[in-house]
C-alpha positions as semicolon CSV with decimal commas, in nm:
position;residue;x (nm);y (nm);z (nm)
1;X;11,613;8,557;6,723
2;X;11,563;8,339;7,004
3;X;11,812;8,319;7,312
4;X;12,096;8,055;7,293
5;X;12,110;7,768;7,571
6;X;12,146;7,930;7,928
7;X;12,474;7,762;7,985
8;X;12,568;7,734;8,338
9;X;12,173;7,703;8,397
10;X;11,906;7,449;8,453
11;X;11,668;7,407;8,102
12;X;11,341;7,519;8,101
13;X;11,094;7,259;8,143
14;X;10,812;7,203;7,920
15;X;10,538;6,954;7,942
16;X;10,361;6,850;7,597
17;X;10,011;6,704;7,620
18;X;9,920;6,523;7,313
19;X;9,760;6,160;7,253
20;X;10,007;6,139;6,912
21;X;10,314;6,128;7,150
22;X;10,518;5,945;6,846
23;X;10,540;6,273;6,631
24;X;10,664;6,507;6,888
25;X;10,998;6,300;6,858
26;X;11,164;6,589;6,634
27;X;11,004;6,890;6,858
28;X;11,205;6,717;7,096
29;X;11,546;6,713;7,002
30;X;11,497;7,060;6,836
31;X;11,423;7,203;7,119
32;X;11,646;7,003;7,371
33;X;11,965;7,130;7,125
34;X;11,837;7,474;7,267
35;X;11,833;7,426;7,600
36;X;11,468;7,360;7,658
37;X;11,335;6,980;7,821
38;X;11,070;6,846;7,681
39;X;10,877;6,584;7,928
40;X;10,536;6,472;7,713
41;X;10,214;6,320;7,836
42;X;9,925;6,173;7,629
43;X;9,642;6,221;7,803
44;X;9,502;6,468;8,032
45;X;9,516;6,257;8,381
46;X;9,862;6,163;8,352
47;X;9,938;6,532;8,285
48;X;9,783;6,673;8,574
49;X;9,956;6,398;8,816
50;X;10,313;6,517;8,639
51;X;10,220;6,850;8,714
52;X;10,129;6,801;9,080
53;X;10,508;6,576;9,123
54;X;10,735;6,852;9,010
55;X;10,708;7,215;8,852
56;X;10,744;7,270;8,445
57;X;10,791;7,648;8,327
58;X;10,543;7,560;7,994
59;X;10,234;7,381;7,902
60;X;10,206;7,275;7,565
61;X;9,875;7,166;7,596
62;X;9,651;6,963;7,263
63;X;9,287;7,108;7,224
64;X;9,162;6,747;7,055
65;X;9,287;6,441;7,235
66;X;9,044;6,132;7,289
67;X;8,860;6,178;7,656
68;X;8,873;6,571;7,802
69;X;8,929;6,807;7,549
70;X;9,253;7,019;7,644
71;X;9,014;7,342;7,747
72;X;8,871;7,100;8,007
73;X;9,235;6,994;8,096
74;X;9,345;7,309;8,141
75;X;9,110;7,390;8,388
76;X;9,198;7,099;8,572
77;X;9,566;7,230;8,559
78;X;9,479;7,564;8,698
79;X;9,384;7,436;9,005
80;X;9,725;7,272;9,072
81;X;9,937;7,478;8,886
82;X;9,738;7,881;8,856
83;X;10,064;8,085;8,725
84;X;10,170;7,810;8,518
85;X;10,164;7,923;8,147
86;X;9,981;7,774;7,833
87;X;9,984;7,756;7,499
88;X;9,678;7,560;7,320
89;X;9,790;7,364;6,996
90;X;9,503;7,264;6,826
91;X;9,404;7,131;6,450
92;X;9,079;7,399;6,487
93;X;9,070;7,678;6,316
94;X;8,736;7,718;6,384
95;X;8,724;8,137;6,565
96;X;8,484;8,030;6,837
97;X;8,770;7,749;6,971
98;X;9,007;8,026;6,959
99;X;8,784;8,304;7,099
100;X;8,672;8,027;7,433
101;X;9,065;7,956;7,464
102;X;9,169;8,320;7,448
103;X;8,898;8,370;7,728
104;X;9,024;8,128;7,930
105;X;9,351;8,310;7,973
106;X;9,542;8,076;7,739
107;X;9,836;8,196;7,683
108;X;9,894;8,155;7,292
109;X;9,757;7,960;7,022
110;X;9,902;7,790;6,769
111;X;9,717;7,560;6,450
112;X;9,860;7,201;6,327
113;X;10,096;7,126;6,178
114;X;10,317;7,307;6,326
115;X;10,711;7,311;6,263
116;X;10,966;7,300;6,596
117;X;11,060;7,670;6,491
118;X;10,713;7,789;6,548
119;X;10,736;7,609;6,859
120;X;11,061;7,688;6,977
121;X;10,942;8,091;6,892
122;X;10,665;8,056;7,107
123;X;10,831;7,900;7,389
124;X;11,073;8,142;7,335
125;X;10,774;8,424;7,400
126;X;10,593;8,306;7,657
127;X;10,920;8,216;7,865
128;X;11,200;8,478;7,762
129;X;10,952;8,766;7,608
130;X;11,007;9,008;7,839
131;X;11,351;8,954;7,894
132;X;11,421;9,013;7,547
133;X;11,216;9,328;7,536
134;X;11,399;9,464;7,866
135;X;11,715;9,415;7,669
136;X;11,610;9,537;7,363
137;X;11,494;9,874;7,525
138;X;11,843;9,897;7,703
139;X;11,988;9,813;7,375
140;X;11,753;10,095;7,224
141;X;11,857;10,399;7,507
142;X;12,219;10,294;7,558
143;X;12,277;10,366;7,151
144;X;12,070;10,693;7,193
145;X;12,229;10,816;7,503
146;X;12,524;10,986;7,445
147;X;12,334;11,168;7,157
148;X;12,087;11,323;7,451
149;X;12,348;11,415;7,658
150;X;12,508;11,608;7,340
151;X;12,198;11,739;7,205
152;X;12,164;12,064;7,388
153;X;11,834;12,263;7,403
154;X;11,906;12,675;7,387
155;X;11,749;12,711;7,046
156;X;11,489;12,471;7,044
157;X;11,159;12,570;6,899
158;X;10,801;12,512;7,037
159;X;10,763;12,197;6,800
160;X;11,145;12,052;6,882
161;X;11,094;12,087;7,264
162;X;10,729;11,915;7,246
163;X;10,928;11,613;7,027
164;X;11,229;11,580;7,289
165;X;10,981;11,614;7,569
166;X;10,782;11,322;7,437
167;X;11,044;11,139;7,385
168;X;11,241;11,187;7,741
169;X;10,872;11,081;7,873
170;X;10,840;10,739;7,618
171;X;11,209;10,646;7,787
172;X;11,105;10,725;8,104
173;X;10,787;10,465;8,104
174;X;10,984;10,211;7,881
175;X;11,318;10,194;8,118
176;X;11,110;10,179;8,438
177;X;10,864;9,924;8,281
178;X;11,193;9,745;8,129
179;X;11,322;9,754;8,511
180;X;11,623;9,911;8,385
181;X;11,731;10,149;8,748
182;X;12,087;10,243;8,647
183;X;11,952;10,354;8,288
184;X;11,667;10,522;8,438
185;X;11,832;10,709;8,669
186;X;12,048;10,817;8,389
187;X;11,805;10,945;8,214
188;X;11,686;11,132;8,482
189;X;12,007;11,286;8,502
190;X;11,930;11,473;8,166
191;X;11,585;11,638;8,369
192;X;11,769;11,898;8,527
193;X;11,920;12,063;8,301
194;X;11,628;12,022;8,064
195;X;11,441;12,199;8,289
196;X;11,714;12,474;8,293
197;X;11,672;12,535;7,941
198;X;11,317;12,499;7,918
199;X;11,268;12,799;8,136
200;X;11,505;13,014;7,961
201;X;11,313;12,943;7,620
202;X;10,935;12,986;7,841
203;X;11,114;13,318;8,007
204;X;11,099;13,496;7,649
205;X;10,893;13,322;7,428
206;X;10,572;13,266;7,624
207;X;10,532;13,643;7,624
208;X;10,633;13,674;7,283
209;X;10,312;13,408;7,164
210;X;10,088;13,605;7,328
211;X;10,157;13,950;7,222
212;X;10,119;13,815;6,837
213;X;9,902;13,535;6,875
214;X;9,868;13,548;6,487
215;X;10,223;13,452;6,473
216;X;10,407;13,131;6,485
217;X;10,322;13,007;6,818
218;X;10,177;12,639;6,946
219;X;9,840;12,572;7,031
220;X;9,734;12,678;7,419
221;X;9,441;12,625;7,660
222;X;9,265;12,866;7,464
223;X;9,287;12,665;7,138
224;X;9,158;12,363;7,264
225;X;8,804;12,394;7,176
226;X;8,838;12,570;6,830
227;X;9,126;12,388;6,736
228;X;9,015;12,013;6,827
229;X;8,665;11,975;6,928
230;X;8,450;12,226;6,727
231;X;8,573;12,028;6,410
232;X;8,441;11,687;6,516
233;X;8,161;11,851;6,646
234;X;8,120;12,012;6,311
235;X;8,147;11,708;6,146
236;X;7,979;11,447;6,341
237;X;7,714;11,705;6,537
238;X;7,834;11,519;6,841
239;X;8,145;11,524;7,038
240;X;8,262;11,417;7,416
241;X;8,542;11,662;7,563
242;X;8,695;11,485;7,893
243;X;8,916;11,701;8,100
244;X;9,138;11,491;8,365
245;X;9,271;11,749;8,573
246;X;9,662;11,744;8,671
247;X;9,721;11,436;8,390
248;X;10,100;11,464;8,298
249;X;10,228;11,319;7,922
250;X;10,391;10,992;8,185
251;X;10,041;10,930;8,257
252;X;9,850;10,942;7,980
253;X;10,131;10,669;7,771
254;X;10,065;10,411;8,057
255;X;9,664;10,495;8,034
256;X;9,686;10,507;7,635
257;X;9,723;10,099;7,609
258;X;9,402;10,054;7,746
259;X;9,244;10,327;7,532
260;X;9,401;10,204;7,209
261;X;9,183;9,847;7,214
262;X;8,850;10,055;7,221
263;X;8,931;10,344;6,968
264;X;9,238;10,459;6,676
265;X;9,400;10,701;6,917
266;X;9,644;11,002;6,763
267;X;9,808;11,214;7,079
268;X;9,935;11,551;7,001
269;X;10,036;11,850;7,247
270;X;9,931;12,165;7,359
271;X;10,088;12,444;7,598
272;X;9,909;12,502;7,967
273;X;9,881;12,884;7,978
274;X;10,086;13,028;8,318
275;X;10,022;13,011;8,574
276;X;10,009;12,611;8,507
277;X;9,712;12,576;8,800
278;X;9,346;12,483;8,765
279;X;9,215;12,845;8,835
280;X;9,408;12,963;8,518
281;X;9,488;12,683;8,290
282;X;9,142;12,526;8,271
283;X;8,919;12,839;8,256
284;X;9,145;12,948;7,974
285;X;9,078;12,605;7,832
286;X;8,653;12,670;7,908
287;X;8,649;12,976;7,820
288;X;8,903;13,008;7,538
289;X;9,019;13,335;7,695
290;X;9,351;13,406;7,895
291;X;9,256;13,452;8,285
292;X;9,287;13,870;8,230
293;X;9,057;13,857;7,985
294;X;8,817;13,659;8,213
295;X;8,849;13,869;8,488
296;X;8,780;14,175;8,284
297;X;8,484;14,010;8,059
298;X;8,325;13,815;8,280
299;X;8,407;13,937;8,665
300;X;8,054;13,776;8,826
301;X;8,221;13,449;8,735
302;X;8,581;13,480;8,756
303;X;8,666;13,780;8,977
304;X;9,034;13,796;9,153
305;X;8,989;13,531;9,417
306;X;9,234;13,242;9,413
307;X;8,997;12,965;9,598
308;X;8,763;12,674;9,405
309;X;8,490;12,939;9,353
310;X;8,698;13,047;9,043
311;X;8,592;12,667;8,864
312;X;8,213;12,744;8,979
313;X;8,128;12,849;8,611
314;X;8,318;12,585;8,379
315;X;8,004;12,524;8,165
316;X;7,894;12,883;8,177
317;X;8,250;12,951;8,043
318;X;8,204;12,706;7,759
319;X;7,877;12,834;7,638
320;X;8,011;13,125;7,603
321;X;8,314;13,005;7,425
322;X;8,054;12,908;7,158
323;X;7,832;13,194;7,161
324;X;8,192;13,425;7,084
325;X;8,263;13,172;6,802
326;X;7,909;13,190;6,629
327;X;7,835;12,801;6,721
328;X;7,500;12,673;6,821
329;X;7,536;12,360;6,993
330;X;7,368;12,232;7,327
331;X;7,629;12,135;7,626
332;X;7,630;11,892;7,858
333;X;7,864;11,896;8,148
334;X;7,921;11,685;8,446
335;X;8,222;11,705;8,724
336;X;8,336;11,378;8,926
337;X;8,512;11,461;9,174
338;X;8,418;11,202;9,426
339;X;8,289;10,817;9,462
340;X;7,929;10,943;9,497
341;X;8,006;11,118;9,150
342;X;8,157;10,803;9,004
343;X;7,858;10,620;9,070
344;X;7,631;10,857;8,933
345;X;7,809;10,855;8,595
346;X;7,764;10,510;8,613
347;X;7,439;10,465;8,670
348;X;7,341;10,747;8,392
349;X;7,584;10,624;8,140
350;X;7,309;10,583;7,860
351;X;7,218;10,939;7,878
352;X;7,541;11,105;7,971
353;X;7,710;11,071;7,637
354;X;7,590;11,023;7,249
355;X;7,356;11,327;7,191
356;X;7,402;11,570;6,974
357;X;7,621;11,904;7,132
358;X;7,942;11,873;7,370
359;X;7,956;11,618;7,580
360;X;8,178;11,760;7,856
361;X;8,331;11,585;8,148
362;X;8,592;11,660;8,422
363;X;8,765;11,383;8,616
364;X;8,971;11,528;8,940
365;X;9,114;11,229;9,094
366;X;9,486;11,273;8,949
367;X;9,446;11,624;9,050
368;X;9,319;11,523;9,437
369;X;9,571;11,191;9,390
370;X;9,880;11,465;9,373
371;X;9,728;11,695;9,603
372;X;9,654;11,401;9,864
373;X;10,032;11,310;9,930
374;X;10,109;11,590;10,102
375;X;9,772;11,554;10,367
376;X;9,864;11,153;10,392
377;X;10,142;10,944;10,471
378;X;9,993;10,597;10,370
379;X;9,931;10,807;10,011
380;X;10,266;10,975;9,999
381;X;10,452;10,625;10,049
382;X;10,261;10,420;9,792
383;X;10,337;10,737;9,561
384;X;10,650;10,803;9,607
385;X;10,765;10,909;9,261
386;X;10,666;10,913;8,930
387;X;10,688;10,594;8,887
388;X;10,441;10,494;9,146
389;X;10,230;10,799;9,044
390;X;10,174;10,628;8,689
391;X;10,084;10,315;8,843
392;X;9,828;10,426;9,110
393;X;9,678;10,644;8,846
394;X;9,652;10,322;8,634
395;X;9,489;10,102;8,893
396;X;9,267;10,362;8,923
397;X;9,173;10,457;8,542
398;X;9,106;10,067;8,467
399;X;8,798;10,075;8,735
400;X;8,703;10,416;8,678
401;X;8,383;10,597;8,551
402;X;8,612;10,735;8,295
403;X;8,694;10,396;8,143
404;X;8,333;10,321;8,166
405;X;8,241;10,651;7,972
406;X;8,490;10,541;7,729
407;X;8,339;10,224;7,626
408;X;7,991;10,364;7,650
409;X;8,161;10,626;7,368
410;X;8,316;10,333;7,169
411;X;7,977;10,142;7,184
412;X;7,789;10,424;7,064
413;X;8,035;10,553;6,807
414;X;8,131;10,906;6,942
415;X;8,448;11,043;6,881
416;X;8,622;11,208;7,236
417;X;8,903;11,472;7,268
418;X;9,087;11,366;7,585
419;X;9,321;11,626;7,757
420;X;9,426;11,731;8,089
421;X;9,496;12,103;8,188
422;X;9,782;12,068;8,258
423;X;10,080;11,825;8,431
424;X;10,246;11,764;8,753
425;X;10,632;11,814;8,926
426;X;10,752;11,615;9,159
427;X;10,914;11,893;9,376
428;X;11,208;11,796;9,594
429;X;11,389;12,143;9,606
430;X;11,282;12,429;9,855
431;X;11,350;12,793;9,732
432;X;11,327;13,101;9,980
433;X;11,131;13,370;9,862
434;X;11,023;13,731;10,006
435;X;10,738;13,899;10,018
436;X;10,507;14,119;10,189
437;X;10,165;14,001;10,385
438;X;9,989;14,042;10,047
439;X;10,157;13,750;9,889
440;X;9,903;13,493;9,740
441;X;10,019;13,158;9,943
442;X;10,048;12,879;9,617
443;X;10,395;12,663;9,641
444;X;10,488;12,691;9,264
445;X;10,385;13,050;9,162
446;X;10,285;13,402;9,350
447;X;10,144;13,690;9,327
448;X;10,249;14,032;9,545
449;X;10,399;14,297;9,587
450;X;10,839;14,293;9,567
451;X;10,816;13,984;9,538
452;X;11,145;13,806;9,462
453;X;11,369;13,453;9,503
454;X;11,660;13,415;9,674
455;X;11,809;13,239;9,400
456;X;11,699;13,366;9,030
457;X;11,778;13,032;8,932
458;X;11,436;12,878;9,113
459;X;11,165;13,109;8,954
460;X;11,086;13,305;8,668
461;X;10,966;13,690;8,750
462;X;10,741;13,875;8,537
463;X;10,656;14,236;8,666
464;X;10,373;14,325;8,473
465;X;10,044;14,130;8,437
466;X;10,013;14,249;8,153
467;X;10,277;14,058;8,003
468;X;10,114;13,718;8,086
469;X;9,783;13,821;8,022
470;X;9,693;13,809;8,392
471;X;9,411;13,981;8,651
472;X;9,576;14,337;8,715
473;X;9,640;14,313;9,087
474;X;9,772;14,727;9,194
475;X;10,073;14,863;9,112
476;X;10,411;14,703;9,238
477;X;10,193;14,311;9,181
478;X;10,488;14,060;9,074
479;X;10,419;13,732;8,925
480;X;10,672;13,451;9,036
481;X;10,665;13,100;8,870
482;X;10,913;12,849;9,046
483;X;11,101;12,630;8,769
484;X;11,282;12,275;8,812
485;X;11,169;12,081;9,125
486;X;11,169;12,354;9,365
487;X;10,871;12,457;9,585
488;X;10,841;12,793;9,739
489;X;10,929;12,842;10,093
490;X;10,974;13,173;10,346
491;X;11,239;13,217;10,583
492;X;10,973;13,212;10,887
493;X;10,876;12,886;10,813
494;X;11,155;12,728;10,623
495;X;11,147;12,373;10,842
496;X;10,757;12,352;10,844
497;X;10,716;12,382;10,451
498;X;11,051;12,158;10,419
499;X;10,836;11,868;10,631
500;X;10,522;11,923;10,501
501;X;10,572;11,950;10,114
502;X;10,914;11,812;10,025
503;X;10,858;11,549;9,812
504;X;10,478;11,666;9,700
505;X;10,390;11,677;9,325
506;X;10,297;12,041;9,264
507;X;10,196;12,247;8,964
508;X;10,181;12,627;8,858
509;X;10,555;12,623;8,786
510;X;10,765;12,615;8,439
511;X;10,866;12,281;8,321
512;X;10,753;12,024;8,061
513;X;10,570;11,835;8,291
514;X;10,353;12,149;8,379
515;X;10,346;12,317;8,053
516;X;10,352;12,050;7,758
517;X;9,983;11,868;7,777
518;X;9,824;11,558;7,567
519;X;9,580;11,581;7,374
520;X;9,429;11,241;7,209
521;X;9,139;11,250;6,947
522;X;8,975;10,895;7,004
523;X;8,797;10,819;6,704
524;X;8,568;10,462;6,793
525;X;8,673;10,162;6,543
């Protein structure tokens, strides 16, 4: 329904170019009775020296006049008027008129006749759209509120906390798109005791999926491959895997509009194995093996080091995977980790993607995006929070390699799984910890001996690595995980680590953001 008048304010001005000035009359008063003025011009020149005596919020601009066609005219507007907005009205409904005037950044279209509604709802778009959708998405969370704040987690499943993740993360993009603060920042009152809870359920039932992993348990890193790409590989005898390292669920709904125009996308979820970090989650993802079972299988490639050599092998991993599952395919694989990568993908698109076998692909510049805050102060402030995070990672995406593999996929009909590894947390808390000289140095989990938090509340503690499928590390090793937004910190250098990382995004903790992954089958249209 369109907005009343804005009493109290001035009306929006529209200007209406069209040589058959005499049957606007009713448009007119219509849409004056709503609040909007209607000035109207009948040819082009006139309408350009209107424009360029006073401002108008609308063109209503005729494609067929006698003289310059209104394409023509519009071009002559844009150079007096660039952010001005324009709808075309035409009698044409010929696709190519509608194709050149959609290219030409025409606002909307509409076909004669036309009735002052469908004006007036058009107006109403162009001018008041996203007004209306702000409110309607405050509208939306204010009704659903209370019930979040009421719905409490303690006996969620692995299914119920994947749905009230995803939809704490669709409110979190809508309300800060919507530029709805005070709502936002409600929500994100709800975080922490969500991430309370979630670590209570992870603290019991991630040991419990992998001691019967025949039981009723959610897909993890090591399902990735057998669950999701060996069928499309089985069914098309071609498939692209793309791993973007450190993508949280945030992320990928702000990157997923672009996707959807180039393929039918369907997102579902997996669970990062723990510790959430690349040495662990994305071998177990390569390899389809949990990290102790990589150490012990395959200890010339994945021995117990905790430094990049430990993502040396990903593609050795991944044949492997498919040797161990009986599958003969051929795989490609190809890591971009920096411009000179991105421009070699480019240059080889033809022949990186569309033959038969995995395509695989990792893309690291979320991953060295979060890690890069904490080394640079120009990166840290235009990142300051998730919010920014979602938008730098967007700027990026939409001149990426990766968007160009995309479309070389969509052009050559190849269905991709797209996933990360796992996700990010924005860590603002610091948590003392203890520990002997032997302690591994990561700021969201640990391994060593008597190892232990000052608060229990700030990390999870598993004592055997056995437990969590782990590298055996000697006899005393504790594994800590840090949960919420806390970062781990030691008395000796409490206000060093408080400077330095305070405010970083971090992984290898518990929380949704870590743990609960996309995962979004692109099949091409």
């Amino acid at each position: 329904m369109p907005p009343p008048p804005r009493i109290g304010q001035p009306p929006r001005s529209v200007l209406w170019v069209d040589d058959e000035a005499e049957l606007l009359e009713p448009h007119r008063l219509f849409l004056a009775d709503k609040g909007i003025d209607v000035s109207v011009a009948t040819n082009a020149d006139d309408a350009v020296e209107m424009i360029r005596r006073r401002p108008y919020d609308l063109l209503l601009l005729d494609e067929q006049m006698p003289g310059k066609r209104g394409l023509d005219t519009f071009r002559e507007v844009r150079e007096v008027a660039p952010t001005m907005p324009v709808v075309m009205i035409t009698k044409s409904e010929d696709d190519a008129t509608l194709r050149e005037a959609l290219g030409a950044d025409v606002r909307d279209y509409l076909v004669k006749p036309v009735s002052p509604r469908q004006v007036l709802s058009v107006v109403t778009k162009v001018l008041d759209g996203p007004k209306i959708r702000q409110q309607a998405v405050a509208r939306a969370f204010v009704e659903r509120f209370r019930a979040l704040e009421l719905e409490r987690a303690p006996h969620l499943d692995w299914r119920q906390w994947i749905e009230r993740f995803d939809e704490l993360m669709r409110w979190d993009v809508d309300l800060a798109a919507a530029g709805e603060r005070g709502l936002y920042d409600s929500l994100r009152g709800l975080y922490p005791d969500m991430h309370r809870e979630f670590a209570e359920y992870i603290r019991t039932a991630y040991p419990a999926w992998l001691k019967d992993l025949d039981g009723d348990r959610p897909p993890l890193s090591i399902d990735v491959v057998p669950e999701f790409v060996l069928p499309v590989l089985q069914r098309d005898k071609r498939v692209a895997l793309v791993v973007v390292d450190c993508m949280r669920l945030d992320q990928w709904r702000v990157l997923e509009q672009t996707v959807s125009s180039l393929f039918d996308v369907e997102t579902t979820h997996y669970y990062a194995v723990l510790p959430t970090a690349t040495p662990y989650a994305r071998n177990s993802l390569f390899s389809g093996l949990f990290p102790g079972e990589i150490a012990a299988r395959l200890p010339d490639w994945w021995g117990d080091r905790d430094d990049e050599s430990l993502n040396a092998h990903e593609r050795d991993l991944l044949e492997a995977q498919l040797v161990e599952l009986k599958v003969q395919a051929s795989v490609r694989y190809q890591k971009i980790s920096t411009p000179a990568d991105s421009d070699d993908l480019e240059r080889h698109l033809a022949t990186a993607i569309g033959g038969e076998g995995i395509s695989a692909f990792v893309f690291n510049f979320v991953d060295l995006l979060t890690h890069g805050r904490s080394e640079s102060a120009i990166l840290f402030e235009v990142a300051r929070d998730e919010i920014a995070l979602r938008q730098l990672t967007l700027q990026w995406f939409q001149r990426s390699a990766l968007l160009s593999l995309l479309r070389e996929a969509a052009r050559k009909k190849v269905t991709v799984v797209l996933t990360s590894d796992h996700g990010s947390i924005h860590c603002t808390t610091p948590a003392t910890v203890f520990a002997k000289r032997d302690a591994t140095h990561n700021l969201r989990y640990k391994f060593g001996e008597d190892l232990r938090a000052e608060r229990p509340e700030h990390a999870l503690q598993f004592t055997s690595e056995d437990t969590l499928r782990l590298p055996r590390r000697g006899m005393g090793s504790n594994t800590l995980m840090a949960v919420g937004n806390t970062f781990f910190v030691y008395p000796t250098k409490l206000r060093e680590y408080q400077s330095r990382y305070r405010g970083s995004f971090l992984h290898g903790g518990v929380t949704p953001e870590e743990c609960i992954v996309p995962l979004a089958l692109l099949t091409p249209r």
